[in-house]
C-alpha positions, 0 to 999 in steps of 0.5 A: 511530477504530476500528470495533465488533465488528458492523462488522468482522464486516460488512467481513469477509463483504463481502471474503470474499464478493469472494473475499478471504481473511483469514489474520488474523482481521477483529479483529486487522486493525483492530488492526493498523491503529490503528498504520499510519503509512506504505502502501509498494507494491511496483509490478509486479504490484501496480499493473499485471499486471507484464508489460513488454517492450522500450521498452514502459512499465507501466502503472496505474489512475487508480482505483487512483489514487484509491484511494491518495488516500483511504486517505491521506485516511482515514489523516490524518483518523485520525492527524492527519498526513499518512501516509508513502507510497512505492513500492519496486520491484526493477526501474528502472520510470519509470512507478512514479517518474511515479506516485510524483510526481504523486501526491506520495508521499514516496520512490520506491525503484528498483532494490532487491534486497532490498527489507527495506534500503529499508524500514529507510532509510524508517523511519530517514527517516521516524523510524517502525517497520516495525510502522507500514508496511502493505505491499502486494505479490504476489511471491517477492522482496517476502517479506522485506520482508512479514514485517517489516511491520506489516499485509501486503496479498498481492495475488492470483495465481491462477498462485501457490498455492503462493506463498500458501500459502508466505506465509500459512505463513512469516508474510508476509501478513494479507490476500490480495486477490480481484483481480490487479494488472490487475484494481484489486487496489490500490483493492480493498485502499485501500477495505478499509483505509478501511473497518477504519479506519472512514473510508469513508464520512467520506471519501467524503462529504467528497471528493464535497464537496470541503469545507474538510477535504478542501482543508486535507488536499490542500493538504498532500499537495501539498507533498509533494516526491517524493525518489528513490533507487537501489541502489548496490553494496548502498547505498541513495543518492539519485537526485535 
């Protein structure tokens, strides 16, 4: 389902209004969108405010949660299947891998340097392109991997201007959110794709339902068993 000229003009200056700004034009987002099979997030940063300390865990939103379980939702009433979704983290974060289980996401990569090697192993897994990947991500050693992605979702640093300016020059970003990583940046970006999907309102009205469409997509998403790897002297190998 795509959305009119009217209404990705009325997303637009809601988000813009937020503080959100567009490098792409609303028009182009959705466009971009009608090809995304698969949402990959970067997790410190992203999830949280990326600050960690010594046996101290990070941490996440159960809105964010919620958030990524929509978008999933809006994503397989769309396409009619279920959207690939992993996390691909440059650091051994096993916060990110409890939160990539629970939730059943498909991969959980950890410890990646680079991270454009994760994604090239997700497509061939998963048999997509990176052109179906909408990635979300704030930071230096994301960028790589950004400007190969089909729709790039920068989450805002108020620390970093020159970084997004670096971005939006090089081609890296579409869409920078108002919020940080502390402050839900990830629900802000799931409820921005829901509604350049147009499925916002179609998701929220059947989840609060929890009717038999919800049940039949859920029920899929729990099959899901969560698969693990690890950077291994440049080679990616399974951790499970």
């Amino acid at each position: 389902m795509s959305i009119n000229s009217s209404d990705s003009q009325r997303l637009a200056e809601i988000f813009t209004a937020l503080g959100g700004t567009f490098v792409t034009p609303e028009s182009e987002i959705g466009a971009r969108l009608q090809h995304i099979q698969a949402i990959v997030f970067d997790w410190d940063g992203v999830f949280n405010d990326g600050f960690k300390g010594e046996g101290l865990p990070s941490i996440f939103s159960e809105a964010d949660s919620m958030g990524t379980n929509m978008l999933r939702y809006g994503l397989w009433r769309k396409n009619e299947t279920l959207p690939v979704a992993a996390i691909i983290s440059g650091e051994q974060n096993q916060t990110a891998h409890h939160f990539a289980t629970r939730e059943h996401f498909h991969h959980v990569y950890l410890g990646i340097p680079d991270k454009r090697d994760a994604l090239q192993h997700l497509c061939a897994a998963q048999q997509i392109k990176p052109e179906n990947v909408a990635f979300v991500f704030d930071d230096v050693n994301d960028l790589g991997m950004a400007a190969q992605c089909g729709l790039r979702l920068m989450v805002n640093r108020k620390a970093s201007p020159l970084l997004q300016q670096y971005a939006i020059t090089n081609d890296c970003c579409d869409y920078i959110t108002a919020n940080c990583g502390s402050a839900h940046a990830v629900r802000e970006v799931m409820e921005f794709m829901l509604g350049f999907i147009g499925q916002f309102d179609a998701v929220i009205n059947s989840r609060t339902r929890y009717d038999a469409t919800y049940q039949d997509y859920f029920e899929q998403r729990q099959r899901v068993m969560t698969q693990g790897f690890r950077n291994d002297n440049g080679v990616i190998i399974s951790t499970d």
